[in-house]
LUMKOL-819740 format. One record per residue (C-alpha): z, y, x. Coordinates in steps of 0.05 Angstrom, whole numbers, plus 5000, padded with zeros to 4 digits. Layout:
# residues N
ZYX/...
This chain:
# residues 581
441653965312/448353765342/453953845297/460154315319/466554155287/473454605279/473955355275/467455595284/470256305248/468256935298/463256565351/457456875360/449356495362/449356475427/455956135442/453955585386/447955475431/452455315491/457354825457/451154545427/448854365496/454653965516/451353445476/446753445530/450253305589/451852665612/457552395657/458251725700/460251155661/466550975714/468951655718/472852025664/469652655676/466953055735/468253795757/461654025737/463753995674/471054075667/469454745700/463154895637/467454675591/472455195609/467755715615/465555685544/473055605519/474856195563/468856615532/470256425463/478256415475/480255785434/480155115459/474654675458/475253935458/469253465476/469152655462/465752245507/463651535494/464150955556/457051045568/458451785584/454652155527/458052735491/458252475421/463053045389/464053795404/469854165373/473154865373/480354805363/486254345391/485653545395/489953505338/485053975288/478953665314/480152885322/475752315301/478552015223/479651265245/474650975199/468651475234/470651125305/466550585331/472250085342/478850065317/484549615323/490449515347/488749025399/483949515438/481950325457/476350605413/471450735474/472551515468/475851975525/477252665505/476453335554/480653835519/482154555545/488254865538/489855645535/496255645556/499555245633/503754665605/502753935604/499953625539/504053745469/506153265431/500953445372/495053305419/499352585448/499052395372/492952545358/490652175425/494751485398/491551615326/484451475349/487051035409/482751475458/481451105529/483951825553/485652495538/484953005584/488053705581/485554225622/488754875629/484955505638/486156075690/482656695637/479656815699/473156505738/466456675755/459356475740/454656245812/448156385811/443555795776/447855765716/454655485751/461155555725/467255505766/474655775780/476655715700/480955055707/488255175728/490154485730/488753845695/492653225664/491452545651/494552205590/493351535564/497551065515/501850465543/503849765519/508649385512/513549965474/507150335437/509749855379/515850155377/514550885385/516751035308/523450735295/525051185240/520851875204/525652315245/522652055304/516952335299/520953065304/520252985376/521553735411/516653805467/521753825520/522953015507/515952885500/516152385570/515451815515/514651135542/509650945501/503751455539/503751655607/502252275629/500452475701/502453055741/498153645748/491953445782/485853815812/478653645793/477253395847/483452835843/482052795773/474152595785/476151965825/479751615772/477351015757/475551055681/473550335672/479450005724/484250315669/480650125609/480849415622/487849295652/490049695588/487249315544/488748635574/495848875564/494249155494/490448455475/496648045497/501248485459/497548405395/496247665408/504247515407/504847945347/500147605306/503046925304/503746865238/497447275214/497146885152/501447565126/499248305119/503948665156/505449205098/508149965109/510750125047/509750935015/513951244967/513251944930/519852314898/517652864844/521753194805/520552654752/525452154771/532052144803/533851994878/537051254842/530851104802/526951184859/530650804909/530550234855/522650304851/521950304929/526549574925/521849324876/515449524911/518149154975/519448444931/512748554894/510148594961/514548024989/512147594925/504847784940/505747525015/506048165052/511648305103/515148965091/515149315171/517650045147/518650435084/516251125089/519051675045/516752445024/520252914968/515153404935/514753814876/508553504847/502253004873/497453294927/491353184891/487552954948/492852494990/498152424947/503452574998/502253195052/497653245098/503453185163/505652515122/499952265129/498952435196/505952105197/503351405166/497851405207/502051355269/507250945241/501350445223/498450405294/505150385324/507249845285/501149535285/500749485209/495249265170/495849515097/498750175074/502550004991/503250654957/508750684906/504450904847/497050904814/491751234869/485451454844/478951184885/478951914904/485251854935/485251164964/478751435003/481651995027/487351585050/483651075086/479251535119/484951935152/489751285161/484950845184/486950175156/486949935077/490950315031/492550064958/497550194900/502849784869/497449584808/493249274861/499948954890/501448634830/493648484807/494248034864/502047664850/497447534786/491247234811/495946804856/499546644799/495246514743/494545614738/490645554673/483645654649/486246244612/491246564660/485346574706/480646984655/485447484633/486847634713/479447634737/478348194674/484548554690/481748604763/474548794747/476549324699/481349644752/476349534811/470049844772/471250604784/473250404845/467450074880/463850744902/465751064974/470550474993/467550565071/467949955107/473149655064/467649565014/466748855039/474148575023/473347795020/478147755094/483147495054/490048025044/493948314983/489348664935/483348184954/484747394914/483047194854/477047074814/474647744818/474547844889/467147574895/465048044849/466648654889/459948854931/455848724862/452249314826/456349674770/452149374716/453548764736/461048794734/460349154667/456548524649/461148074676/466448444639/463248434577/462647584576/469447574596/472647994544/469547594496/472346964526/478647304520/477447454443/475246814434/482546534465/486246934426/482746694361/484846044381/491846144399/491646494334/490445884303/494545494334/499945964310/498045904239/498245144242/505445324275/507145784212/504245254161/508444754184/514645264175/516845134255/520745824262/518746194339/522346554393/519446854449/522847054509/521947674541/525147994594/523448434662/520348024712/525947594748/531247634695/530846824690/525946644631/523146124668/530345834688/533545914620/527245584585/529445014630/536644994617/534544864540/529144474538/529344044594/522744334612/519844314675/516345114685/516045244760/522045734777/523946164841/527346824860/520747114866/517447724815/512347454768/514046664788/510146464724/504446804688/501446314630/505746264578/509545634558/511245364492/517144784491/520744584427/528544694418/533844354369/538744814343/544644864296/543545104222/547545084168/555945014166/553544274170/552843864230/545144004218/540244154261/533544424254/527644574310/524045194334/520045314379/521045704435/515546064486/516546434559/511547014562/510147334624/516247774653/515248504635/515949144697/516649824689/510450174681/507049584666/498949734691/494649894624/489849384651/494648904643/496949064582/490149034549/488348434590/493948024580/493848154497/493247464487/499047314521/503747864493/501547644427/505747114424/511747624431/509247974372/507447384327/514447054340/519947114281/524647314340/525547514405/531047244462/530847954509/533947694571/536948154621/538848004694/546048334693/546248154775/540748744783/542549394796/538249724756/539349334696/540249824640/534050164670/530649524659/532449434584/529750144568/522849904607/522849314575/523749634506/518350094522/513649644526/515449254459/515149964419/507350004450/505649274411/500549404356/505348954316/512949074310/515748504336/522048094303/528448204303/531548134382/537947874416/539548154483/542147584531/545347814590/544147254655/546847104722/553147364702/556246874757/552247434798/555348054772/561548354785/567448534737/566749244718/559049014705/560248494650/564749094624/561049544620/555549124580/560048834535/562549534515/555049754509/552549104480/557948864431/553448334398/549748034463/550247384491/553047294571/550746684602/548346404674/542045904655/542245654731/549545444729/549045274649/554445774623/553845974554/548045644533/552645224473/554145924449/546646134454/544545624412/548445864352/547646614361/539746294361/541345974295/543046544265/537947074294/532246544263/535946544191/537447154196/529147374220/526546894161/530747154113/528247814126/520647614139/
């Protein structure tokens, strides 16, 4: 039986039975509909008094009846049969309306949501009469044609308030909308004449837009709860954008909602996400970041209503890391970390199932893995994480050897960015790649350093090791994958806790950082905060640190500032930690 979608509240058997047998009819594949039946379709919204909205594929078959407005009974993108930014989805839509004005803006959304070929809006007398053998006529008041444009359908959604259009300035440029036509008029468009030339325009739009589609083109989504405060969460919203940046993604538009908690089912409301849906098309964007964890639940939903791939900032940086990662154990502890996240995630992913097209959220070693059964990953898992315990034995042992030998450690820690890399550099003469990017370096590196010790012109050597940079809420994927790693922060006798001073959020960064350290299953050692780039940071900055960081260390590893006076304050943190170890 032919399904009927919307309100179906109130209608009585029979008038089921007639929607039902729209499915039935069929209209010429040139023409966008016919009067026959406009003038039936009227009838039955007249006799059930709500509107009634049928879509019609290019070969003219009713493939969807619904009672309510376009808006309340569209197509989800991902149930279309083509969708894309380059083309029409090969659906019209013959809508009635109760009331005599041209289409609203609600149903003008919902038509550039699905990309419809057409929508047409009929308007209904109340009135009419039925001729004998079953014909309807004298129901349709008038009719309009409305179709999307090029050229500015890019650039429809400048900003969120734009889309608080009132209906008087709805004569946007990017749809046209015809003057009030008769059936008759409206029978001898040409359905297919406007297909194509609108999608040879369409196809050359999206052409010069994709020159560079080595990039997702990335609309970024942020949440504010009660939680956090307006600051914090502008400073998250900067940080998504450069973990995006870092991952390769380019940052087209940031949208923003404030609610008191987490709709269980979207995350944001359901008008925002009608919002990011046409702020995606418009903008012809290709992945949708959210700002925090989505559950598969939720990225489903989401990707079902938006119609493009959605994914959270632990699949944004999954993927900086599986970029990242150079050696044979980098690349374990990220193909883990992405198996273990992807698992309860592989169900119900639609046709985003299949992600090996390349994008954030699909590299690394784990991306193969994504269309195979659960057992296997859990398999596949399994092997891993004992490849994993088996590193970490070894780097174990390698410590030990360190330990017999009486070398004394430091590890550098630090939120992603702060300079590690740069400073490890500076000191050793090392040569760790560097660059203003988050996450720049993911294995760890060990270099040795010479250092003062004693009142004596002595000089002893430690050794010295850059661990991954740390972020605020720091994935527990991560932190169970990357173990290994982080072990060397909690093995070392100390710890060097650099701090990029030049960032405004840099007390907020300490406190992550700090966070993190208090989760180790091992206290680590004693720690001296180093304050960087302080060629970077303004006056009442360095002020205010000193006064809340008496005993720290100010330098600028890229322009060597303060690294003499490191060394000593190094000296004594490691006679000082082996004193007290």
């Amino acid at each position: 039986m032919e399904t009927i979608f919307g309100n179906l509240q109130g209608l009585k058997s029979s008038q089921l039975k007639q929607l039902q047998r729209l499915y039935h009819q069929r209209i010429p594949g040139d023409r966008i509909t016919t009067p026959e039946f406009s003038q039936r379709l009227a009838a039955i919204s007249t006799e059930v008094n709500q509107p009634v909205c049928a879509y019609i594929n290019r070969r003219g078959q009713v493939i969807r009846v619904g009672v309510g407005t376009p808006r309340q009974t569209q197509i989800p993108p991902l149930e279309l049969p083509r969708y894309g930014a380059e083309r029409l989805s090969g659906i019209r839509c013959i809508a009635t309306h109760l009331k005599p004005e041209p289409p609203n803006e609600a149903a003008l959304t919902a038509m550039a949501l699905q990309r419809l070929d057409a929508l047409v809006v009929l308007n209904i007398t109340g009135t009419g009469f039925t001729r004998r053998g079953g014909g309807s006529t004298g129901y349709v008041k008038e009719a309009y044609l409305a179709h999307l444009t090029p050229q500015e359908s890019r650039t429809l959604i400048t900003s969120p308030a734009a889309l608080k259009i009132e209906e008087s300035q709805i004569q946007s440029p990017s749809w046209n909308i015809s003057p009030p036509l008769d059936l008759d008029d409206l029978a001898d468009q040409d359905l297919v004449d406007l297909v194509e030339n609108l999608e040879a325009e369409f196809q050359r739009e999206f052409v010069a837009q994709e020159v560079d589609a080595d990039h997702d083109r990335v609309l970024i989504v942020g949440l504010m709860t009660s939680e956090v405060t307006p600051l914090q969460f502008q400073d998250t919203l900067v940080e998504l954008a450069r973990l995006v940046d870092t991952a390769g993604g380019d940052v087209l538009q940031t949208i923003q909602q404030k609610r008191s908690r987490i709709h269980p089912q979207t995350v944001v409301g359901e008008g925002k996400v009608q919002e990011i849906a046409l702020t995606a098309q418009t903008l012809g964007v290709n992945l949708v970041v959210f700002d925090r964890d989505l559950s598969p639940s939720q990225v489903r939903n989401l990707e079902m209503q938006i119609g493009i791939r959605v994914v959270d900032r632990t699949e944004v940086i999954l993927d900086i890391f599986a970029q990242r990662a150079q050696s044979r154990a980098g690349k374990l502890q990220v193909e883990l970390a992405q198996l273990e996240y992807m698992q309860p995630r592989l169900a119900g992913r639609g046709r985003t199932m299949s992600r090996l097209g390349g994008g954030i959220g699909t590299r690394g070693p784990g991306e193969t893995k994504l269309e195979t059964e659960r057992r296997a990953i859990g398999q596949r898992i399994s092997r891993l994480q004992k490849e994993v315990d088996q590193l970490q034995a070894h780097r174990s042992r390698l410590r030990q050897r360190r330990q017999h030998r009486e070398v004394p450690s430091v590890a550098l820690v630090g939120y992603t960015n702060a300079g590690k890399s740069t400073l490890l550099n500076a000191l050793t003469n090392a040569e760790v790649y560097t660059a203003d990017q988050l996450f720049a370096t993911l294995d760890p590196t060990t270099r040795r350093l010479v250092i003062p010790h004693g009142e004596a012109d002595e000089h002893q050597e430690i050794l010295i090791t850059d661990t991954v940079g740390f972020i605020h809420e720091l994935p527990a994927s991560l932190m169970d994958a990357f173990r290994a790693t982080l072990e060397e922060v909690t093995e070392a006798d100390a710890l060097l806790h650099l701090v990029d001073l030049s960032h405004p959020a840099w007390l907020r960064h300490i406190r992550s950082v700090r966070e993190i350290l208090a989760q180790m299953p091992i206290t680590p050692g004693p720690a001296l905060v180093v304050f960087n780039k302080i060629d970077q940071a303004d006056s009442e900055t360095l002020a205010l640190a000193r006064e809340e960081f008496p005993l720290a260390v100010f330098i600028s590893a890229s322009q060597r500032l303060g690294l003499e006076t490191l060394r000593h304050r190094l000296a004594q943190l490691i006679e000082y930690a082996v004193d007290c170890g």
